[in-house]
LOMARVEX-577572 format. One line per field, with one value per residue: x, y, z of N, C-alpha, C, CB in turn; residue number from 1; residue in one letter; chain. Coordinates in steps of 0.001 Angstrom, whole numbers. Glycine has a CB too. Layout:
BEGIN
n.east	(X_...);
n.north	(Y_...);
n.up	(Z_...);
ca.east	(X_...);
ca.north	(Y_...);
ca.up	(Z_...);
c.east	(X_...);
c.north	(Y_...);
c.up	(Z_...);
cb.east	(X_...);
cb.north	(Y_...);
cb.up	(Z_...);
resi	(NUM_...);
resn	(A_...);
chain	(A_...);
END
This chain:
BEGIN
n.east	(9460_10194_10227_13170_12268_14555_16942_15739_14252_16936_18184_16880_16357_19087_19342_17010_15727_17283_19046_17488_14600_11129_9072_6696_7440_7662_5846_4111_5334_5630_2716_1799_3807_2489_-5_763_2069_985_-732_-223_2892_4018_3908_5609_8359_9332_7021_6120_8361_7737_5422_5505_7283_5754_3845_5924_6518_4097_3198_4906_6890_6028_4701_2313_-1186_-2239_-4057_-4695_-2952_-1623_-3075_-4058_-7076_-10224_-11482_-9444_-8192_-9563_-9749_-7143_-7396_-9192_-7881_-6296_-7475_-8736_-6729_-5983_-4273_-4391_-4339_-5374_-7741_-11052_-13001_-14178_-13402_-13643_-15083_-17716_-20485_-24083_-24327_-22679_-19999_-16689_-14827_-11773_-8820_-6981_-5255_-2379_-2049_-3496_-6392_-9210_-12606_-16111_-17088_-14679_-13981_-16549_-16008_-13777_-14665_-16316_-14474_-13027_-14603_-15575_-17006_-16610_-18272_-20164_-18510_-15844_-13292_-12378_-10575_-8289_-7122_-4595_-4610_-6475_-6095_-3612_-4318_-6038_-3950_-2413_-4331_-5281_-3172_-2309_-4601_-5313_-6916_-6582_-5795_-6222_-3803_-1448_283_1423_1818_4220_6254_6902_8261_11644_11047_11305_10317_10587_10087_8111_6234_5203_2725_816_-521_-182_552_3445_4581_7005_8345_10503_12002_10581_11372_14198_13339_12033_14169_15656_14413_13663_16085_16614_14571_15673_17594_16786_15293);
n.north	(-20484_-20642_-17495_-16116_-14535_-13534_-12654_-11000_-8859_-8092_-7108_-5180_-3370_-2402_-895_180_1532_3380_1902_1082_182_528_-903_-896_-788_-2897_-4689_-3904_-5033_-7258_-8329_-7899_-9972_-12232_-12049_-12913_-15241_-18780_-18764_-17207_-17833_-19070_-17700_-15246_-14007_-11262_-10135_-9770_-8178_-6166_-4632_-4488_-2836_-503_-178_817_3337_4677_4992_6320_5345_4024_1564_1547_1681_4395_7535_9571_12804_11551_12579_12703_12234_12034_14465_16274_15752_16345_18860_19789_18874_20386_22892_22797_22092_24799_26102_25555_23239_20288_19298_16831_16131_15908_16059_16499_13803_13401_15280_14740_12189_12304_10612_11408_10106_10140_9800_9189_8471_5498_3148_1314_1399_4134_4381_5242_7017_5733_3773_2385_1681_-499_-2224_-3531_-4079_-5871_-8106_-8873_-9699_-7749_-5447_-2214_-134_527_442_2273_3150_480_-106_1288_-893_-2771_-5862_-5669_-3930_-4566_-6665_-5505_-4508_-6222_-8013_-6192_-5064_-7382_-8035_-5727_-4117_-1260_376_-1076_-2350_-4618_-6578_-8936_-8249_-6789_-8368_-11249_-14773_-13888_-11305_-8572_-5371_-2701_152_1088_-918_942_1954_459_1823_4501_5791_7247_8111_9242_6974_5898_6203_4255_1980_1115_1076_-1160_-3099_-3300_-4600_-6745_-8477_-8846_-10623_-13061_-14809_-17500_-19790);
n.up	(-1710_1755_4249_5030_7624_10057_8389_6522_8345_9540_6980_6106_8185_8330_5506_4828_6763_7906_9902_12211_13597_14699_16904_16059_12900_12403_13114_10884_8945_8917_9442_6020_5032_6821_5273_2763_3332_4514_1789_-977_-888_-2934_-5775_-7338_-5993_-6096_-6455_-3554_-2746_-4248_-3271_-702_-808_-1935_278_1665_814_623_2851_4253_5222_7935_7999_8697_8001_7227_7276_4128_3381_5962_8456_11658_11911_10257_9714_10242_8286_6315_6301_5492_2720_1609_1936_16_-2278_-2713_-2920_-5641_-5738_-6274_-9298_-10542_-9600_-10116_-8424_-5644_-3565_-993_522_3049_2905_2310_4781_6530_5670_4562_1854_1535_1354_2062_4555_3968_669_-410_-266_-2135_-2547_-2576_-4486_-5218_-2295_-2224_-3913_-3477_-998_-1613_-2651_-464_1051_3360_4999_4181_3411_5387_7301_6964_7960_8774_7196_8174_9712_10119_9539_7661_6008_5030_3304_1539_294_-1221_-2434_-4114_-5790_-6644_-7932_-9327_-9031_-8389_-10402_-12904_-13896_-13228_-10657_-12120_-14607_-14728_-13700_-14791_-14983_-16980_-16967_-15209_-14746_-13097_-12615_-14088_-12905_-10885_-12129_-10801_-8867_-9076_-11463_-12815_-10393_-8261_-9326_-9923_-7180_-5866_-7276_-6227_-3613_-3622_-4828_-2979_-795_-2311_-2335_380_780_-499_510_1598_4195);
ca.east	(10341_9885_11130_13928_12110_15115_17541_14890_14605_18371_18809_15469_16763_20232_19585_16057_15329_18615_19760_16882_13136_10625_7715_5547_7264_8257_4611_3886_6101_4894_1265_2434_4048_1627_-959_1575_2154_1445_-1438_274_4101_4181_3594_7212_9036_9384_5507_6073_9441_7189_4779_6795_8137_5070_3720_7020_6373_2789_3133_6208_7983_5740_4761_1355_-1867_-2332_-4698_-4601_-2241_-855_-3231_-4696_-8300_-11054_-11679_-7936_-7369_-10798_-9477_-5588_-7200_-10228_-7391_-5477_-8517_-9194_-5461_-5560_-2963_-4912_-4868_-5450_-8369_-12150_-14090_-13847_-14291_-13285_-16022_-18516_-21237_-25194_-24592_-20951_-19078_-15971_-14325_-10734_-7393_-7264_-4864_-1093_-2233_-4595_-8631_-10502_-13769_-16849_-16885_-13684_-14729_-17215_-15768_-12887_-14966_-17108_-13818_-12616_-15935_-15335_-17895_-15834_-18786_-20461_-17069_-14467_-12192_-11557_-9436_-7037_-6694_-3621_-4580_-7266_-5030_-2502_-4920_-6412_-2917_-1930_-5497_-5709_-2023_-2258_-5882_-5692_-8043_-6486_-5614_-6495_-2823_-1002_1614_1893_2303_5614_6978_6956_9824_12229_10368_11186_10025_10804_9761_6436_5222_4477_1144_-322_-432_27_871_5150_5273_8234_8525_12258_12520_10172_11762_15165_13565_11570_14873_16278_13656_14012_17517_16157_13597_16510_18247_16126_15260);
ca.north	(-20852_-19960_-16382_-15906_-12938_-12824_-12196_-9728_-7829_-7345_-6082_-3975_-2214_-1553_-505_728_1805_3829_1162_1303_-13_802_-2459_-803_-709_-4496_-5436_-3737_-5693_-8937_-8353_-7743_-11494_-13172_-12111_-13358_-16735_-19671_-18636_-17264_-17875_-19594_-16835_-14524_-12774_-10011_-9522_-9378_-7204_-4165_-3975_-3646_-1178_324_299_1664_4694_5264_5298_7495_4046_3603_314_1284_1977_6011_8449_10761_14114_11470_13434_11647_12230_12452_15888_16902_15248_16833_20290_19845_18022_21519_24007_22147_21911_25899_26762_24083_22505_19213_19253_15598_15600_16426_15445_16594_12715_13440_15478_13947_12383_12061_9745_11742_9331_10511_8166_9688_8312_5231_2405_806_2424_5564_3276_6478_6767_5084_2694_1625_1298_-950_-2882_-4489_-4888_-7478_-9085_-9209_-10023_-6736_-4018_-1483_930_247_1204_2707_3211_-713_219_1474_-2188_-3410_-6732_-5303_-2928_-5664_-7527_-4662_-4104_-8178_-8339_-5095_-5366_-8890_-8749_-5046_-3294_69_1124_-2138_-2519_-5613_-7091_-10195_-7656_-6320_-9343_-12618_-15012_-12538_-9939_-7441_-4077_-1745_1180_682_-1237_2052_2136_-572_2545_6018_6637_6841_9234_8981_5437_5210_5417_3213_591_1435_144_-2836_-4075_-3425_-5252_-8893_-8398_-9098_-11669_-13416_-15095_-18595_-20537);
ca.up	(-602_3021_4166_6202_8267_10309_7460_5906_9230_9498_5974_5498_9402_7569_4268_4117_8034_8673_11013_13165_13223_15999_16495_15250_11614_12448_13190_9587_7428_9614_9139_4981_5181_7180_4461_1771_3665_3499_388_-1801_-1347_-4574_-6092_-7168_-4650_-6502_-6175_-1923_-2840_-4628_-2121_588_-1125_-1765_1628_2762_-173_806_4586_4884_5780_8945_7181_9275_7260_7607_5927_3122_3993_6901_9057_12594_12018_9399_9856_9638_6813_5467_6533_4529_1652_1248_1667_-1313_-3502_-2847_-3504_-6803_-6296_-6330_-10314_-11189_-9069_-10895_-8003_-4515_-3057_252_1064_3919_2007_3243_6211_7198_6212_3546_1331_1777_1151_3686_4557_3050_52_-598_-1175_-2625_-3426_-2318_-5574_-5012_-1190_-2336_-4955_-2538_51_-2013_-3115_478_1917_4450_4580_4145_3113_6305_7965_6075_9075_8683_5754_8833_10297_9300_8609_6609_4987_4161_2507_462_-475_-1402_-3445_-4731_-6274_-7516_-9233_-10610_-8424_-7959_-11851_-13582_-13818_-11954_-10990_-13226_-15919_-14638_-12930_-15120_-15732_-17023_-17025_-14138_-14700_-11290_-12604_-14751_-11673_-10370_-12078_-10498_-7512_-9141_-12424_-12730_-9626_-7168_-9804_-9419_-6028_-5245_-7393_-5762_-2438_-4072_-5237_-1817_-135_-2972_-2003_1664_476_-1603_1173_1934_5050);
c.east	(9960_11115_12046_13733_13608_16291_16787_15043_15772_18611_17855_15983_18235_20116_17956_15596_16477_19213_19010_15182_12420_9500_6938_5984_7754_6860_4017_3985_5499_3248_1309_2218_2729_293_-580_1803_1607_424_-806_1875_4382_4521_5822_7457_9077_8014_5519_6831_8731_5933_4933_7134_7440_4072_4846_6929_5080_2542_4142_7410_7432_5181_3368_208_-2192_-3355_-4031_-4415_-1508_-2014_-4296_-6342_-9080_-11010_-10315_-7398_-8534_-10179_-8385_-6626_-8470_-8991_-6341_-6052_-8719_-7924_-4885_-4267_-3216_-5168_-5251_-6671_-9756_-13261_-13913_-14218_-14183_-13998_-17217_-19681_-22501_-25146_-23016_-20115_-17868_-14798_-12704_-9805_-7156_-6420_-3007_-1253_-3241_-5851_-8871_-11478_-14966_-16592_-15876_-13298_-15251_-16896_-14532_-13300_-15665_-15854_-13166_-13350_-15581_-16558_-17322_-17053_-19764_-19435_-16159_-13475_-11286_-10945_-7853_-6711_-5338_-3637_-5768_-6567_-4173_-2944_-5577_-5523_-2511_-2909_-5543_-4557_-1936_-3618_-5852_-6813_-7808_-6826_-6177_-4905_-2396_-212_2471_2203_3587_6475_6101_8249_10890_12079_10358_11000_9346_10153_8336_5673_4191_3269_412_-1081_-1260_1105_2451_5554_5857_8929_10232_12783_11632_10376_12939_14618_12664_12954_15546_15244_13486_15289_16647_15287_14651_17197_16739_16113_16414);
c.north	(-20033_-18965_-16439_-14679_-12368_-12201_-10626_-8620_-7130_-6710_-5178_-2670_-1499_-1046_13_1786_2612_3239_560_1319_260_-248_-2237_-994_-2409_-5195_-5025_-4369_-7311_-9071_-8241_-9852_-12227_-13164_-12709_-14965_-17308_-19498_-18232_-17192_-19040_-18835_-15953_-13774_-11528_-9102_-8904_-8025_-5663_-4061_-4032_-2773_-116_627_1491_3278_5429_5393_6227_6151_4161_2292_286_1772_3656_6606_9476_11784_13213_12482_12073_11352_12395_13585_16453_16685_16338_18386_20133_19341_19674_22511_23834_22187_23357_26926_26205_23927_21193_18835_18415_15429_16578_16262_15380_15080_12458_13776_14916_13978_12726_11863_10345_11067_9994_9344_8816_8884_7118_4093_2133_1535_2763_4448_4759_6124_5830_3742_2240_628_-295_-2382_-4206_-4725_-6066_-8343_-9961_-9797_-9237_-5471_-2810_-5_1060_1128_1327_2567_1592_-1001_717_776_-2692_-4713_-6549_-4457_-3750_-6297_-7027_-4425_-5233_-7647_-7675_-5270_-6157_-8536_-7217_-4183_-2002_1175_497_-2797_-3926_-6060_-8302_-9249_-7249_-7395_-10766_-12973_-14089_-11688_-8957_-5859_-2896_-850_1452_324_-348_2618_1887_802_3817_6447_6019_8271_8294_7431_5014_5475_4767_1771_851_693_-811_-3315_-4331_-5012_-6850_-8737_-8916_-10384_-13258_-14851_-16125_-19301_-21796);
c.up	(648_3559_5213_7062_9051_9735_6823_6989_9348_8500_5431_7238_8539_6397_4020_5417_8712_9788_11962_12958_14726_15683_15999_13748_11405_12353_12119_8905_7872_8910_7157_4639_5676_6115_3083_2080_4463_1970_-248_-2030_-2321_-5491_-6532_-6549_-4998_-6586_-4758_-2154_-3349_-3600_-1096_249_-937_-741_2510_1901_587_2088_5412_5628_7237_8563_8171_8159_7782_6674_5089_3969_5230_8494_10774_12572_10783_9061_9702_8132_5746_5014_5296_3037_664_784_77_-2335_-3785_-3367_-5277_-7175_-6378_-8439_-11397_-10454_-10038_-9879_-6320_-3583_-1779_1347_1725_2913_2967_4519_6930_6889_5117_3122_718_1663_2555_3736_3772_2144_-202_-1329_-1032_-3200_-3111_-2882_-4909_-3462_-1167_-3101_-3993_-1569_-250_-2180_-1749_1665_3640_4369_4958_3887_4566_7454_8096_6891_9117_7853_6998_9995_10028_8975_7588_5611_4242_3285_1186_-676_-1457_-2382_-4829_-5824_-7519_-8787_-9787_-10146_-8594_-9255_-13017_-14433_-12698_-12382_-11670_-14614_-16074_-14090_-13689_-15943_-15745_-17018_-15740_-14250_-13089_-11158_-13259_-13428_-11148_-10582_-11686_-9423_-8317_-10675_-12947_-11784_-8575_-8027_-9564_-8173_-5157_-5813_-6889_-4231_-2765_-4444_-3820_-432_-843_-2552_-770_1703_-365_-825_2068_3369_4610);
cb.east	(11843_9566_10471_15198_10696_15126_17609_13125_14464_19475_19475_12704_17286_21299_20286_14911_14970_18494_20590_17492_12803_10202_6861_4830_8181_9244_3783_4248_8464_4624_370_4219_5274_1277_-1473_2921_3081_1362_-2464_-351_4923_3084_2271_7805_10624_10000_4234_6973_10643_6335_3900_8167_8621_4758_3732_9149_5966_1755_3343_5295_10042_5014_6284_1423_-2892_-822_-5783_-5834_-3498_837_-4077_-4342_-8567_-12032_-12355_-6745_-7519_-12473_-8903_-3812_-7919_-11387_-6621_-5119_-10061_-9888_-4181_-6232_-1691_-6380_-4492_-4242_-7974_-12404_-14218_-14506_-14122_-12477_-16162_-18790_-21268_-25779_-24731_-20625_-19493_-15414_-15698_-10726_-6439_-8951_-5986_-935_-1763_-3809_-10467_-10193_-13257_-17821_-16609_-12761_-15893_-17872_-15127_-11746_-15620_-18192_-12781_-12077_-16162_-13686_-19321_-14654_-19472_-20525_-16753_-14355_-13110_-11982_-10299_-6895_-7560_-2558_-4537_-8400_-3963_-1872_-5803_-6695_-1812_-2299_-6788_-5813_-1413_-2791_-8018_-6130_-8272_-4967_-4170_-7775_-2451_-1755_1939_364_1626_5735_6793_5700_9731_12617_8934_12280_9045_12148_10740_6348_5940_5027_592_330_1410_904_802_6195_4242_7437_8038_13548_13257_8963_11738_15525_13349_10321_15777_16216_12435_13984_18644_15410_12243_17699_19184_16535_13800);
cb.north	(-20618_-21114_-15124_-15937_-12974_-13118_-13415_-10086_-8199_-8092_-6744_-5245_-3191_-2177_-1774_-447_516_5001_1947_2440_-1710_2470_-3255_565_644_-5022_-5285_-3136_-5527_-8849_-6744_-6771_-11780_-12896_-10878_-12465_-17129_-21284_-18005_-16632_-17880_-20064_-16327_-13966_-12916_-10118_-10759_-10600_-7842_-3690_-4058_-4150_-846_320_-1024_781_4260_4576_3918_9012_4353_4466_-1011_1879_889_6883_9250_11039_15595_12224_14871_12113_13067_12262_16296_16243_12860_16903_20844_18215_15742_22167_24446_20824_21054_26206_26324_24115_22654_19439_19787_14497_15553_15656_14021_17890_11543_14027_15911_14540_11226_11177_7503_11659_7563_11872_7201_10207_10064_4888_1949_-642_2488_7311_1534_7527_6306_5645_3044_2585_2268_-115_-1655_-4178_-4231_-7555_-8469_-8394_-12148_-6079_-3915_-2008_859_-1134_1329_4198_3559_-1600_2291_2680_-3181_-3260_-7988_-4663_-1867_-6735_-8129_-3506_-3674_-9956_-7970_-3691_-5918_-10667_-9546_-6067_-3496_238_1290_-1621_-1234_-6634_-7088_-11602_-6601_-5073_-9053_-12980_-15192_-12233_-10202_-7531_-4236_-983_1749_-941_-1469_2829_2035_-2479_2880_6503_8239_6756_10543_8613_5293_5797_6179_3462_-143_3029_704_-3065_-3751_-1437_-4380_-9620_-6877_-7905_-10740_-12021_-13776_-19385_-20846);
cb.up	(-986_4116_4178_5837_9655_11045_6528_5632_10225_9588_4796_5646_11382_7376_3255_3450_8759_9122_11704_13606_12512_16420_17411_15499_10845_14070_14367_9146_7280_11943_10134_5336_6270_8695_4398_1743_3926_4233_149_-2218_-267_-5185_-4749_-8005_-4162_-7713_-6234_-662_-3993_-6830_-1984_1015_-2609_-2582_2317_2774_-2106_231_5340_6683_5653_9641_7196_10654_7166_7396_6352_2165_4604_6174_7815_14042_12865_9653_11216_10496_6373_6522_8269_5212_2021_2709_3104_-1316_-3145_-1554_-2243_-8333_-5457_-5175_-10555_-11084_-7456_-12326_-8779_-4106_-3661_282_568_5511_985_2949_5931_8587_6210_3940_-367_2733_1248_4264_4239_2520_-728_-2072_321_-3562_-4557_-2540_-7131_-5326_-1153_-2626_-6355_-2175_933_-3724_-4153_656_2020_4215_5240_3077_1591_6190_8573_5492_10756_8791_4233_9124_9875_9756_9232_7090_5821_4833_3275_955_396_-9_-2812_-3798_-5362_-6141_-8542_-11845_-7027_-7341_-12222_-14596_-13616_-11340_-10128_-13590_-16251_-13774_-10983_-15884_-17138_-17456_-17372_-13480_-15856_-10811_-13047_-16010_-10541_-10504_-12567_-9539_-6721_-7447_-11792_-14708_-8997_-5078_-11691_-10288_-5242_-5053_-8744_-6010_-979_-5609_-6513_-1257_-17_-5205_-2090_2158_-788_-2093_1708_1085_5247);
resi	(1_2_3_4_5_6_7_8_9_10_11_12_13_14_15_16_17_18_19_20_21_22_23_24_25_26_27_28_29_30_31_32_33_34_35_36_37_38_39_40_41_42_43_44_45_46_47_48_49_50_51_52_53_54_55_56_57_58_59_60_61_62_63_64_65_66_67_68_69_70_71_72_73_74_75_76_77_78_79_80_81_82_83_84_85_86_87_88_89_90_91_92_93_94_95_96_97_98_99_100_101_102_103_104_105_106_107_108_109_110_111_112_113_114_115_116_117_118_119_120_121_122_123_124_125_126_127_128_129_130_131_132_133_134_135_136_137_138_139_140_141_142_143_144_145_146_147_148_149_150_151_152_153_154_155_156_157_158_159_160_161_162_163_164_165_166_167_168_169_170_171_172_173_174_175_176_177_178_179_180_181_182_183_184_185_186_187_188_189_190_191_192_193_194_195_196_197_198_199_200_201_202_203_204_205);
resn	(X_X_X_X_X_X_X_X_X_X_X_X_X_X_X_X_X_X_X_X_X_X_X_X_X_X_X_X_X_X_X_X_X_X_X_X_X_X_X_X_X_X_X_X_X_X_X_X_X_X_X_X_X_X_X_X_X_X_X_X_X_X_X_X_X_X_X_X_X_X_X_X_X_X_X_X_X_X_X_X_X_X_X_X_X_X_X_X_X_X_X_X_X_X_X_X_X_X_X_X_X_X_X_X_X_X_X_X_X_X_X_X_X_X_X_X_X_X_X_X_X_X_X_X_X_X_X_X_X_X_X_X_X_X_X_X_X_X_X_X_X_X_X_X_X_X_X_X_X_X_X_X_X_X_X_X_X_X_X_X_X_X_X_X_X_X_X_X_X_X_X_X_X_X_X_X_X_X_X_X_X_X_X_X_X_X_X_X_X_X_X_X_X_X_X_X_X_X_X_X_X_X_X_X_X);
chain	(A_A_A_A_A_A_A_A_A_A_A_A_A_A_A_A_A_A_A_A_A_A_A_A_A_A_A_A_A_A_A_A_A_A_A_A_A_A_A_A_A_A_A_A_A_A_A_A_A_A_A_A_A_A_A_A_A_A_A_A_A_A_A_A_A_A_A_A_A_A_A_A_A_A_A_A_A_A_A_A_A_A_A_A_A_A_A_A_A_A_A_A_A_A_A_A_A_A_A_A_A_A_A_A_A_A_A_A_A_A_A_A_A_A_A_A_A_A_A_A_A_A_A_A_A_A_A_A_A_A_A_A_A_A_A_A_A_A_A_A_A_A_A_A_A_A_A_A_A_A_A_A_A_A_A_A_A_A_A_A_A_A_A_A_A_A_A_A_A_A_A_A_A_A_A_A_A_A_A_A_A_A_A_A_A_A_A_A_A_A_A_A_A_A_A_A_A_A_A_A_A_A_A_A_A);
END
């Protein structure tokens, strides 16, 4: 069914946005949708509903694509992400992949949610037909980001996890979802605002 954005807007500003959205986190959730419709709104709402969510988790709820640490630059982020590795508190990580490779480029934490890793770089840019290894930075497009996020989600890219596994028929699982991303960290409150956000999606043209 076709979304009622302006229903969604009003109840994602009151109940997820403390009252109050700035265009930029409006031209987020738009760019989101427009990659969701018209291809795949067929598809279950509750698929749009967790990644919204998890854009709004992985961006600090700027619903913009940001890097790893949140930081404005390559090099900043390079700096926060060294002093973390030298203090180890990084202790899921085996593999400094942040570090500038040969050609400078570093395959850092990039977009809606965290693309690490050359491979992984590489692997969605063939699916998206983007050369993303060419130039990573177009991971912090937002309709490239949206789309990484949509693809990546749906087919299983990130973990090999997806979301037809947690969302069929009856099957709603809020909190599992959370692998498709990251494991089961922050997992219950990022299904707390996926349900907030099908609540918003719920309400039909």
């Amino acid at each position: 069914m076709p979304i009622n954005r302006n229903f969604l807007f009003d109840y994602a500003r009151l109940n997820l946005f403390d009252g109050r959205m700035t265009q930029s986190q409006v031209n987020g959730i738009i760019a989101i949708l427009n990659n969701w419709e018209p291809a795949l709104s067929t598809l279950d709402d509750r698929w749009l509903a967790y990644m919204l969510a998890t854009a709004h988790h992985e961006t600090g709820r700027t619903m913009q694509p940001v890097r790893e640490t949140f930081a404005a630059t390559d090099q900043r982020a390079i700096a926060i992400l060294e002093r973390a590795w030298a203090a180890k508190r990084l202790h899921w990580v085996t593999n400094p992949y942040w570090r500038p490779d040969s050609e400078g480029k570093s395959w850092l934490g990039r977009g809606l949610v965290q693309l690490t890793h050359k491979a992984n770089y590489e692997r969605i840019g063939r699916l998206l037909k983007v050369d993303l290894v060419a130039n990573p930075d177009l991971a912090m497009q937002p309709l490239v980001a949206a789309n990484i996020m949509v693809r990546g989600m749906i087919d299983g890219i990130f973990t090999r996890y997806r979301l037809s596994q947690f969302f069929d028929g009856q099957k709603a699982d809020w909190r599992n979802a959370r692998r498709i991303i990251n494991g089961t960290e922050r997992a219950d409150l990022v299904a707390s605002y996926a349900k907030k956000y099908y609540a918003a999606l719920s309400y039909t043209v």
